[in-house]
Backbone as CSV, one residue per row, in Angstrom:
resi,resn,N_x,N_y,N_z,CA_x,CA_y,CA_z,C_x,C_y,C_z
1,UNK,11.464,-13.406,-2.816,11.104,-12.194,-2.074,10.272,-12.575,-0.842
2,UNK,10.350,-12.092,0.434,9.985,-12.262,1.428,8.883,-11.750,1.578
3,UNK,7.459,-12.416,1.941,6.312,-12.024,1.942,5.927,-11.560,3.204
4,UNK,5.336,-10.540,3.355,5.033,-10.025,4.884,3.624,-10.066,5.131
5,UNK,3.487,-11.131,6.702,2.332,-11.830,7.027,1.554,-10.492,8.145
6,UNK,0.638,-10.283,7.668,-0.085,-9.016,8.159,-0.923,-9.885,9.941
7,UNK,-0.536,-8.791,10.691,-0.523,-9.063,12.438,-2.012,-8.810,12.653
8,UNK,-2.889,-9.816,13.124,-4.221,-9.617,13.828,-3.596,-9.725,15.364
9,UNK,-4.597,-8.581,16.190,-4.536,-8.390,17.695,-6.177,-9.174,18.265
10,UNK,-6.591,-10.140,18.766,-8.243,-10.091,19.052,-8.245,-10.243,20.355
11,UNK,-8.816,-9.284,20.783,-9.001,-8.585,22.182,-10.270,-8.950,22.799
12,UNK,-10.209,-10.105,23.265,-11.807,-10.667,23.660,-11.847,-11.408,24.936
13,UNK,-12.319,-11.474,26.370,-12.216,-12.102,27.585,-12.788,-13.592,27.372
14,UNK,-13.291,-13.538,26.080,-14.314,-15.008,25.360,-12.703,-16.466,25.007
15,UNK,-12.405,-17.119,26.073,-11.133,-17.930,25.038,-11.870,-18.578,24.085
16,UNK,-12.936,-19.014,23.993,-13.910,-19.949,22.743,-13.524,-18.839,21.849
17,UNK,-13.874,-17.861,21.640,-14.006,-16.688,20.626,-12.341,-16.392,20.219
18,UNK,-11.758,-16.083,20.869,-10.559,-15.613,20.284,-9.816,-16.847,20.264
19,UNK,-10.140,-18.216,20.369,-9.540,-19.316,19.805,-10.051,-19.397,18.277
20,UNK,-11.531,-19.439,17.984,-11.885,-19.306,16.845,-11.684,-18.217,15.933
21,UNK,-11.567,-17.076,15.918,-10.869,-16.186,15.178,-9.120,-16.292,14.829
22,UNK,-8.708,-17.269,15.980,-7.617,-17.229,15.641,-6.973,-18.571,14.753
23,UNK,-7.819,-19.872,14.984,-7.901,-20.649,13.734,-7.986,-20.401,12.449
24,UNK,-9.464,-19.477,12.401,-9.950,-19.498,11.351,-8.796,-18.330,10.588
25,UNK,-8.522,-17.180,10.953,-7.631,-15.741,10.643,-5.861,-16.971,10.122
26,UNK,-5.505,-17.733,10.848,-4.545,-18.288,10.427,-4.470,-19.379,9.197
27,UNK,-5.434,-19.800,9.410,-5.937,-20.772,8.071,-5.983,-19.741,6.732
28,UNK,-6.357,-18.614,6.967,-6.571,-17.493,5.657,-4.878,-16.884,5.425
29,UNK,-4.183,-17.274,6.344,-2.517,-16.324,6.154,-2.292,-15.215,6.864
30,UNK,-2.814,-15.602,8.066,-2.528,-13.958,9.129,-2.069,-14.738,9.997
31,UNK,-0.775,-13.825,11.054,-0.823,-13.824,11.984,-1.551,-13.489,13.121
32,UNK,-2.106,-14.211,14.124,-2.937,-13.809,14.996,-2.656,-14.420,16.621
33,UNK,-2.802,-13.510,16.962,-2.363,-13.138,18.994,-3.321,-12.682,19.489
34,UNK,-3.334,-12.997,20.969,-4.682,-13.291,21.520,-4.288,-12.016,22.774
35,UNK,-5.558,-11.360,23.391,-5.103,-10.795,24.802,-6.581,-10.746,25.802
36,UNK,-6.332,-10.920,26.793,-8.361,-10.833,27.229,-8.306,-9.839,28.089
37,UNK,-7.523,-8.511,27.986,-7.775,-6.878,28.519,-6.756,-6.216,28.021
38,UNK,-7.232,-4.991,28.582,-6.020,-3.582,28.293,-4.956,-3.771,28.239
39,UNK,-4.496,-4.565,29.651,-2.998,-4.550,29.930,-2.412,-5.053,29.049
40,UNK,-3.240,-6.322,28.863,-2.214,-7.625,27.548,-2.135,-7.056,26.177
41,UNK,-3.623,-5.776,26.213,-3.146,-5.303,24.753,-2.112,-4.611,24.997
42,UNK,-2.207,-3.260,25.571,-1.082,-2.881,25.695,0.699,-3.166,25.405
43,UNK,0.478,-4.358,26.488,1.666,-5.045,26.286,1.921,-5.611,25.080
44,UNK,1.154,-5.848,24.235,1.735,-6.995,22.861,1.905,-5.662,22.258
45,UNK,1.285,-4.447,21.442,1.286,-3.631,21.171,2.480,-2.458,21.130
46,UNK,3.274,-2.792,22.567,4.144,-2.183,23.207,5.547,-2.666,22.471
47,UNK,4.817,-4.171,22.241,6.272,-5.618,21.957,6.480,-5.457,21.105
48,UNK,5.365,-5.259,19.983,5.696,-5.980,18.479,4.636,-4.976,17.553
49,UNK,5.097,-5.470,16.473,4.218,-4.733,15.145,2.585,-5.201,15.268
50,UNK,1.516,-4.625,15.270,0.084,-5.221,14.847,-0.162,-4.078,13.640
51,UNK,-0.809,-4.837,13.316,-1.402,-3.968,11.759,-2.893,-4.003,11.829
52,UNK,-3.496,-4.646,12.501,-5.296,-4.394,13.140,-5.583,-5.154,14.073
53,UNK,-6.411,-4.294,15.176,-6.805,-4.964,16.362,-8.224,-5.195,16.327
54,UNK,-8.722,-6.341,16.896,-10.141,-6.865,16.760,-10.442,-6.903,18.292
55,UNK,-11.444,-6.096,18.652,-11.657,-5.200,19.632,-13.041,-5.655,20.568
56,UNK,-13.390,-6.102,21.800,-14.514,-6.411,22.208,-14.505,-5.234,23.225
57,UNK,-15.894,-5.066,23.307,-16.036,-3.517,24.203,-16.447,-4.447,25.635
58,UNK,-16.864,-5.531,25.802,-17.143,-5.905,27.326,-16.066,-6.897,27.802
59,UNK,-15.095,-5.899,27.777,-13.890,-6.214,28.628,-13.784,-6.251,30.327
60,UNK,-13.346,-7.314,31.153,-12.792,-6.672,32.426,-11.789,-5.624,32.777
61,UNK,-12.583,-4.898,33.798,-11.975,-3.967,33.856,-12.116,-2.722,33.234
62,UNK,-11.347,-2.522,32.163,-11.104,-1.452,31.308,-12.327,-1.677,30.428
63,UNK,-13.077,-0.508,29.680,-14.035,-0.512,28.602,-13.312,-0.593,27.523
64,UNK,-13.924,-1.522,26.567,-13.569,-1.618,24.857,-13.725,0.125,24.319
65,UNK,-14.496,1.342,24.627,-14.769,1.943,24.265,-13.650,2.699,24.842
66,UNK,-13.440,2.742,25.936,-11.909,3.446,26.633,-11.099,3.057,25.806
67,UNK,-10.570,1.745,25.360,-9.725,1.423,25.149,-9.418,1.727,23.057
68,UNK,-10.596,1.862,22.950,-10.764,2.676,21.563,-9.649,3.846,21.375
69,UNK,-10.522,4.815,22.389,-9.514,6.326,22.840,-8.684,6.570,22.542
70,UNK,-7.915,5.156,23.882,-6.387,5.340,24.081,-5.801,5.018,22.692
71,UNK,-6.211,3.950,22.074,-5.295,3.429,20.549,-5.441,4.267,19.813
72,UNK,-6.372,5.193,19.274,-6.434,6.271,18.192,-5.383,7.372,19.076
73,UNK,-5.435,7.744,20.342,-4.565,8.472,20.612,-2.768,8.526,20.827
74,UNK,-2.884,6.906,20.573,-1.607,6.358,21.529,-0.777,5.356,19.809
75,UNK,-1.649,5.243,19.158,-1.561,4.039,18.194,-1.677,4.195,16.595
76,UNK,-1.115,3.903,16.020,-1.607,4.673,14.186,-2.299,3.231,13.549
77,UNK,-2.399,1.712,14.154,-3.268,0.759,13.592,-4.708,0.944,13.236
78,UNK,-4.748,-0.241,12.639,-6.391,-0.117,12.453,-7.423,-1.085,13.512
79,UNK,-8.371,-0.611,13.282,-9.588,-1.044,14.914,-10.761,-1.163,14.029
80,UNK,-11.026,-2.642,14.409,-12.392,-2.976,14.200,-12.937,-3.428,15.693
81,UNK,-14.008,-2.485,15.638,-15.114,-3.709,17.353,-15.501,-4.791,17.030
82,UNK,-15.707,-5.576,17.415,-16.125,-6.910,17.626,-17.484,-7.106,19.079
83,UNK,-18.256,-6.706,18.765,-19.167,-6.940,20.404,-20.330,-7.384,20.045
84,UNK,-20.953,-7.943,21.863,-22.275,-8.596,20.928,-23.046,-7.159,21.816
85,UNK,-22.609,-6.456,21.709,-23.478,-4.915,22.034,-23.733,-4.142,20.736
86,UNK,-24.881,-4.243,20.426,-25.416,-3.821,19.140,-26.198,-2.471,19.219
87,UNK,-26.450,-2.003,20.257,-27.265,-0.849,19.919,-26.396,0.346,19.271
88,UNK,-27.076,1.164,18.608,-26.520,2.185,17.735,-26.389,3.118,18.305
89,UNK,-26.103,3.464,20.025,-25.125,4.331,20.007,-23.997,3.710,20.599
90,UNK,-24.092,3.082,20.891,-22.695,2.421,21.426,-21.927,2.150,19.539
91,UNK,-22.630,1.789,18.655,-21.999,1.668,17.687,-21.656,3.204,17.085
92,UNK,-22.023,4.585,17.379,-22.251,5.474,16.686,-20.734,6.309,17.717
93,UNK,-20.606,6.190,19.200,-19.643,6.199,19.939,-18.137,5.330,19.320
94,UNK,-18.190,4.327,19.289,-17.069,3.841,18.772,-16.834,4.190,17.412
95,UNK,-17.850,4.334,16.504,-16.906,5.510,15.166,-16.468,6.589,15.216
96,UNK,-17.326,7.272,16.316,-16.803,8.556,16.666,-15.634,8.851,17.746
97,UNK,-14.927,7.563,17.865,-14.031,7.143,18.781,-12.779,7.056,18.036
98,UNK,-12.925,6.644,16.508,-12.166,6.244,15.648,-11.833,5.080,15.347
99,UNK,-12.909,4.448,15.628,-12.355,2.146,15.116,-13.104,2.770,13.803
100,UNK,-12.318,1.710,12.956,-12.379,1.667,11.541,-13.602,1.082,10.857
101,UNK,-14.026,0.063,12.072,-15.405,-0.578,11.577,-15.919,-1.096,12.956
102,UNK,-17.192,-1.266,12.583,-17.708,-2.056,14.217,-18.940,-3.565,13.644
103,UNK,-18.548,-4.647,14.041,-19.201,-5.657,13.496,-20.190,-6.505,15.144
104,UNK,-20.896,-6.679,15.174,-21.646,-7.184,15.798,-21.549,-8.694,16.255
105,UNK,-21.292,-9.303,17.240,-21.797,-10.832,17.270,-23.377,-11.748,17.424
106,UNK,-23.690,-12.349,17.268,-22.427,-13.022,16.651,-22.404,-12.788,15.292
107,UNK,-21.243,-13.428,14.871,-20.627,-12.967,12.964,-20.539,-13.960,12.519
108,UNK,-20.611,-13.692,10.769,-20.047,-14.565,10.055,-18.591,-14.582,10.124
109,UNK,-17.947,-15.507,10.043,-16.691,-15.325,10.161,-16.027,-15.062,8.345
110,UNK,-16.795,-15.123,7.417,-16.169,-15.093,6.222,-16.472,-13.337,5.969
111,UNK,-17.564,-12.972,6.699,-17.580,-11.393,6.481,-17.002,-10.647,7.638
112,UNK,-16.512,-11.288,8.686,-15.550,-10.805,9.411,-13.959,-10.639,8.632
113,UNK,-13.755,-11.332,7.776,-12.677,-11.627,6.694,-12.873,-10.339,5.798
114,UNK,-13.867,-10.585,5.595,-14.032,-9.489,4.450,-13.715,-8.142,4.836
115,UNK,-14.593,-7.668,6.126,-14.087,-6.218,6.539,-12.747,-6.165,7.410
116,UNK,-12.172,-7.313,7.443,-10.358,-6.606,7.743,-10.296,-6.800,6.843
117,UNK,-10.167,-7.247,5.632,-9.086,-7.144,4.403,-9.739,-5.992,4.013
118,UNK,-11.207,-5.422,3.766,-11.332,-4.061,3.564,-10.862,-2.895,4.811
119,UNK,-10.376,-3.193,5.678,-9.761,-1.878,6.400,-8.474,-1.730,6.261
120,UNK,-7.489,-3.164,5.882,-6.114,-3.017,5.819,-5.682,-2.759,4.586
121,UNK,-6.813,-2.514,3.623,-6.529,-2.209,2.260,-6.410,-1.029,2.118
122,UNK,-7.739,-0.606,3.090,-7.691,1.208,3.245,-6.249,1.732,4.115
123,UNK,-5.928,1.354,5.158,-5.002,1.788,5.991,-3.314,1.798,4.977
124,UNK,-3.577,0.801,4.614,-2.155,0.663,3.941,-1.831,0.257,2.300
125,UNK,-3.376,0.694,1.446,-2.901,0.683,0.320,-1.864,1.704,-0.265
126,UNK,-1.904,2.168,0.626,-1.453,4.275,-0.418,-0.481,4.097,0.212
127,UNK,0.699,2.969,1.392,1.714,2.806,1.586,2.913,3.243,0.778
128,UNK,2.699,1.982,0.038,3.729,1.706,-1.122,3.158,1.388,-2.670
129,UNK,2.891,2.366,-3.086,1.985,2.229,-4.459,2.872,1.851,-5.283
130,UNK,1.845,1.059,-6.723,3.039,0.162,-7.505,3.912,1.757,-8.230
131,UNK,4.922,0.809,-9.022,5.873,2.040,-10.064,4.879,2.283,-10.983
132,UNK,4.638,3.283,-11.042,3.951,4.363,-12.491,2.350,4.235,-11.818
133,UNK,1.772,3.708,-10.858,0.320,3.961,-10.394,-0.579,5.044,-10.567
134,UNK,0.879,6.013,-10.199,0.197,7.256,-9.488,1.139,8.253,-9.856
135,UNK,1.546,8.982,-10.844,2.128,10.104,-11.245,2.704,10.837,-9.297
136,UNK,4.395,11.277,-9.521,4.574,11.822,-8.078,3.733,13.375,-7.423
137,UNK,3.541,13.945,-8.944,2.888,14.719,-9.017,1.552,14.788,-8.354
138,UNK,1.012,13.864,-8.382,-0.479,13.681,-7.681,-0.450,13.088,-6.736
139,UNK,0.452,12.621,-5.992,0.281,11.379,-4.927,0.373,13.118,-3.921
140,UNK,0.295,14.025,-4.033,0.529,14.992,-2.830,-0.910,15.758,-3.354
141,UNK,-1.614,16.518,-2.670,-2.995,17.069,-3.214,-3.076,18.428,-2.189
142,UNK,-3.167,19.253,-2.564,-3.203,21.017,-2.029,-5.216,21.150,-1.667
143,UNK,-5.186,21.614,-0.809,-6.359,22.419,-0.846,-6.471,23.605,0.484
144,UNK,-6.777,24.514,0.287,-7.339,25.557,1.848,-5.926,25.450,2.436
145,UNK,-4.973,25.491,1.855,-3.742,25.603,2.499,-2.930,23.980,2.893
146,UNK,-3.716,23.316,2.899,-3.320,21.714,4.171,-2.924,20.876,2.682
147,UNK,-2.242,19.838,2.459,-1.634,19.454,2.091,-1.790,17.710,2.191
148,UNK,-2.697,17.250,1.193,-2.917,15.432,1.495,-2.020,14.341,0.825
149,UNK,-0.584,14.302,1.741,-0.461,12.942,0.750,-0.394,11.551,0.674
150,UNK,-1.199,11.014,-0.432,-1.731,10.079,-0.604,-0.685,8.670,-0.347
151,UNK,0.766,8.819,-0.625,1.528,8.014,-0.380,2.007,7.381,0.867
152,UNK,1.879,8.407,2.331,2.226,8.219,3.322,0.795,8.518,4.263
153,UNK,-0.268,8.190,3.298,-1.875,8.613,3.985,-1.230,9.638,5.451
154,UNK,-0.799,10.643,5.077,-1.149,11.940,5.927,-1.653,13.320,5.527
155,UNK,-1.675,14.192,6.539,-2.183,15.327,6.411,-1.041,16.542,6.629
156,UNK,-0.828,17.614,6.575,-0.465,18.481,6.419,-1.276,19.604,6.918
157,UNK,-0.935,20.687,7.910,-1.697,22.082,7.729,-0.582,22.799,7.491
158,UNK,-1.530,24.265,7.216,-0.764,24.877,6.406,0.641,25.723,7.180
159,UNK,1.257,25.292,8.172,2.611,25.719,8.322,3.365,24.030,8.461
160,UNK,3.107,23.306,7.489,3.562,21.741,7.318,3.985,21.014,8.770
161,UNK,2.930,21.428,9.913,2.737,20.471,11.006,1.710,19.512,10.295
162,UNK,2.079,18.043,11.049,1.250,16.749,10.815,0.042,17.132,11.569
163,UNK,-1.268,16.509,10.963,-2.697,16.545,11.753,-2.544,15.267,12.074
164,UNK,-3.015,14.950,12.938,-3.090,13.431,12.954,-4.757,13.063,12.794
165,UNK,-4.547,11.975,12.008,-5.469,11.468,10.907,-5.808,10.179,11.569
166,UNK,-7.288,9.684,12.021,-7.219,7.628,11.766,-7.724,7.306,10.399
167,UNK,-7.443,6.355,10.397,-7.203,5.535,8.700,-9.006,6.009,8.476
168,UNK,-9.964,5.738,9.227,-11.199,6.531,8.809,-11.356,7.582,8.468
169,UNK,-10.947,8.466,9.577,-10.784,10.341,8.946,-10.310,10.577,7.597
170,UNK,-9.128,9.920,7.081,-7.978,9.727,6.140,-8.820,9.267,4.736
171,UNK,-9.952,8.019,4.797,-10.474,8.060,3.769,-11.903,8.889,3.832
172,UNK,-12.673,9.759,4.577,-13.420,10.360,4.523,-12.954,11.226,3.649
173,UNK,-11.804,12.054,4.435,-11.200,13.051,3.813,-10.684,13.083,1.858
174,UNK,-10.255,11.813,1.479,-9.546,11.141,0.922,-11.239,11.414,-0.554
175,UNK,-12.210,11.022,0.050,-13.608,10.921,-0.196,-14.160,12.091,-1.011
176,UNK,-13.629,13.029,-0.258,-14.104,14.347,-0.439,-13.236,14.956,-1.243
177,UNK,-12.005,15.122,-0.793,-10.753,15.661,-1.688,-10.900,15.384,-3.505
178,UNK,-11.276,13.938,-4.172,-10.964,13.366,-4.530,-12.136,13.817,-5.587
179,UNK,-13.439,14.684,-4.738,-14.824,14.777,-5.702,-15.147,16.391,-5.056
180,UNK,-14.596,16.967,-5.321,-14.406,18.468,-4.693,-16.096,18.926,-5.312
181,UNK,-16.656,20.224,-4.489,-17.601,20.795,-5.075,-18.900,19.810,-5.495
182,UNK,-19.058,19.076,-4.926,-19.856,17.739,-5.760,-21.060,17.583,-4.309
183,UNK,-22.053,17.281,-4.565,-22.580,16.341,-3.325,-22.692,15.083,-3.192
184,UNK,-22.135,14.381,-1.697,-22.039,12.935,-1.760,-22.947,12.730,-0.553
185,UNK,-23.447,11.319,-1.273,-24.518,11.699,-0.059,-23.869,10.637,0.849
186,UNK,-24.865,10.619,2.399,-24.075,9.614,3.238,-23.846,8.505,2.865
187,UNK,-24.505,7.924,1.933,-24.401,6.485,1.282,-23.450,6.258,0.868
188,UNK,-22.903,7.392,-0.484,-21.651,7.372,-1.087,-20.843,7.246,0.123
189,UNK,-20.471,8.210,1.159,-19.173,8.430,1.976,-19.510,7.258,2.886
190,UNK,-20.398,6.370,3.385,-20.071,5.478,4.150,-19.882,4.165,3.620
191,UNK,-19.939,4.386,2.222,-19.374,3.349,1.397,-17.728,3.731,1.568
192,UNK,-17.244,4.942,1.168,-15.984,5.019,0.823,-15.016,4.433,1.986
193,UNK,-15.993,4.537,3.402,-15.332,4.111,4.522,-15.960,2.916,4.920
194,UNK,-16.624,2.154,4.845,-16.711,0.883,5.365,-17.617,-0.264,4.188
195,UNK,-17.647,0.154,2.773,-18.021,-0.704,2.215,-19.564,-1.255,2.000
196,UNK,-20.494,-0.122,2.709,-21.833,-0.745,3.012,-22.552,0.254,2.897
197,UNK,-23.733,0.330,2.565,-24.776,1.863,2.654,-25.493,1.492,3.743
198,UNK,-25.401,3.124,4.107,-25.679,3.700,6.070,-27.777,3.207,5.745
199,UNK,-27.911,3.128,6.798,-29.054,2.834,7.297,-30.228,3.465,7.608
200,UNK,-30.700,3.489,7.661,-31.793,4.688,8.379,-31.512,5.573,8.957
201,UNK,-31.065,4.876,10.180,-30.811,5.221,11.650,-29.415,5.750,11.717
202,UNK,-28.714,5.445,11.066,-27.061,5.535,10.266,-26.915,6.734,10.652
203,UNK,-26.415,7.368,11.719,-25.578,8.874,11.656,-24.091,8.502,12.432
204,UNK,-23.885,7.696,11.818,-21.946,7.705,12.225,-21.347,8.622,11.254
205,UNK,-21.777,8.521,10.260,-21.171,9.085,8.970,-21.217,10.744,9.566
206,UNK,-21.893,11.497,10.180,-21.915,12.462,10.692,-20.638,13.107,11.829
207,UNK,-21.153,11.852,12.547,-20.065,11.840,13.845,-18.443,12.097,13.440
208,UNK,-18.483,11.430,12.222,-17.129,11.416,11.775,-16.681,12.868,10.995
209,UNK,-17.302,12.979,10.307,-17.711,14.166,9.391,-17.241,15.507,10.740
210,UNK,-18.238,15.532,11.763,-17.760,16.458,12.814,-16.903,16.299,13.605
211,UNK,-15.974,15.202,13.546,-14.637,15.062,13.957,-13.613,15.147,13.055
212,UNK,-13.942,15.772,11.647,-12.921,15.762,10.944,-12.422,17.528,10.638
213,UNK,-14.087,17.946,10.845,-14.116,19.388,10.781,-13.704,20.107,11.796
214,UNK,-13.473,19.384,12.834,-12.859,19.771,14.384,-11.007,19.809,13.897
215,UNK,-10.963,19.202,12.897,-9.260,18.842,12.896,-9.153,20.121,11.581
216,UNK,-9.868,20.153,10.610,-9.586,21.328,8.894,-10.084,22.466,8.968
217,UNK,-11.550,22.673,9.590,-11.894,23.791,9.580,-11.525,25.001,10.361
218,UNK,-11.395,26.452,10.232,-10.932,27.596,11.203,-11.927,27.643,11.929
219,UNK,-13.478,27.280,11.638,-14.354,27.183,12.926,-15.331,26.134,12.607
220,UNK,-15.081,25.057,13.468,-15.894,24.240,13.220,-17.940,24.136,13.029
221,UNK,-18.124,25.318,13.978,-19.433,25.003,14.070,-19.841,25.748,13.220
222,UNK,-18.757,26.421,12.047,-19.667,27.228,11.159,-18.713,26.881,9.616
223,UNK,-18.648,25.573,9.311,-17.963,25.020,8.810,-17.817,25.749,7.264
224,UNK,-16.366,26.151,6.401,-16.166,26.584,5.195,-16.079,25.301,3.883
225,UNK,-15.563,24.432,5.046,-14.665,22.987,3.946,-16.152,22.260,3.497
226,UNK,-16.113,21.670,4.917,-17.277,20.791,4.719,-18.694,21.248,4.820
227,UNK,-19.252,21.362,3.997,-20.956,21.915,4.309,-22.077,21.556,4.135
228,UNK,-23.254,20.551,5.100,-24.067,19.716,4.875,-25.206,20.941,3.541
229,UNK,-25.458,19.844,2.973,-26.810,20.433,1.814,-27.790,19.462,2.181
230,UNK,-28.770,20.371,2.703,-30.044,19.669,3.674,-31.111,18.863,2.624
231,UNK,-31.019,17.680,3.228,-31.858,16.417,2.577,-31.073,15.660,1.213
232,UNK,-29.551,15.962,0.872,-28.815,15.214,0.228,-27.479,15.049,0.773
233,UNK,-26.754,15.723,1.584,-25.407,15.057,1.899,-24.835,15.699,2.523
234,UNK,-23.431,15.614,1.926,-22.075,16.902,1.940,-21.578,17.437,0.711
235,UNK,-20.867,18.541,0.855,-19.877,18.835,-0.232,-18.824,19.439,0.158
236,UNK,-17.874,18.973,-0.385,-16.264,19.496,0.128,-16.563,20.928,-0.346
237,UNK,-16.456,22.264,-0.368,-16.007,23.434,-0.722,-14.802,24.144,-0.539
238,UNK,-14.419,23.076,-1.824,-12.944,23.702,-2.031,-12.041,23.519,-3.212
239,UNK,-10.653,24.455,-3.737,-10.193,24.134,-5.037,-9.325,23.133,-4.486
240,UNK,-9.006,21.668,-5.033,-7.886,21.071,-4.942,-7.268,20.859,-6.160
241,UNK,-5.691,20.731,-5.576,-4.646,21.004,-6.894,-3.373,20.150,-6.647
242,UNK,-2.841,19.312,-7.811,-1.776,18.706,-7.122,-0.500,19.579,-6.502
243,UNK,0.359,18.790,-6.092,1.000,19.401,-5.236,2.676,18.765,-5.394
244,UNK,3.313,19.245,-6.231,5.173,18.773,-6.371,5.760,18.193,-4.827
């Protein structure tokens, strides 16, 4: 059986840097391609299959943060940043941009490993689930009319137009659906999406949260689905039910 070698994109004007990610990413069993701006992403992107792009925001030319935008708008992959721009809003902007994760330089390169294999697990586990995983019955999930299924990680509203979802929104949502009526606090949900508990200073988990309620709710700023409970979290408010 033919094994399929999962596509790294690393988008960095650094050739030291995206030579070393691309040693090290191939030594582990990835394919990996190099571009040092927009255009070249573009273009490979345009060419061929990628399955996650590794993203530097101090690009020539074009901004890493522009170029965020365009791929959540233009692109259904997954996006991790890569920058040595660390302040937290530039990091709190690019989640709320839709990259899947944002890692800082410089990095370890074995926990740079770690959070793509945790984003491509999220993006494309619920692909192709094994035989008998997941009853067909449940791989589809009803709530407030919209319709989640888990097999083809999409969304549904309720006259069965697609929402469009990034693989973050998808497990926020995924987060909530999954623990209806419950409170989770940001810790829980920024675990469910990036594997780590939020910080102090940590309000991405928010950012996202109000970009998701911009896409489910009938009015966002007076939200039914999602509803913060002050000094512990969120809670989904809602019945979910599987769905034939």
């Amino acid at each position: 059986m033919e094994i399929e070698i999962q596509h790294l994109l690393c988008v960095d004007d650094d050739d030291q840097i995206r030579d070393l990610i691309a040693r090290y990413f191939r030594g582990q069993g990835f394919r990996v391609s190099g571009a040092r701006n927009g255009a070249e992403l573009r273009e490979t992107i345009a060419r061929e299959p990628v399955d996650l792009v590794l993203l530097d925001l101090g690009l020539p030319g074009e901004d890493g943060l522009a170029l965020t935008r365009h791929l959540r708008e233009h692109w259904r992959g997954a996006v991790i940043i890569v920058t040595g721009r660390g302040d937290s809003v530039d990091r709190v902007v690019g989640l709320e941009l839709g990259a899947d994760d944002y890692v800082t330089k410089p990095f370890d390169l074995r926990e740079l490993l770690a959070r793509v294999r945790s984003v491509l697990r999220r993006s494309g586990a619920a692909a192709a689930p094994a035989s008998g995983s997941v009853p067909a019955a449940r791989s589809r999930l009803g709530f407030a009319g919209f319709v989640l299924d888990l097999a083809t990680r999409s969304l549904f509203d309720r006259d069965g137009n697609p929402v469009a979802l990034t693989s973050g929104e998808f497990d926020l949502l995924l987060a909530f659906v999954e623990r209806p009526n419950r409170v989770l606090s940001r810790d829980t949900l920024m675990n469910s999406l990036h594997g780590r508990e939020a910080g102090p200073y940590d309000r991405a988990i928010d950012m996202q949260i109000g970009r998701l309620r911009r896409k489910i709710e009938t009015a966002p700023e007076q939200p039914a689905l999602i509803k913060a409970v002050r000094g512990a979290g969120y809670l989904f408010a809602a019945s979910v039910e599987p769905v034939a």
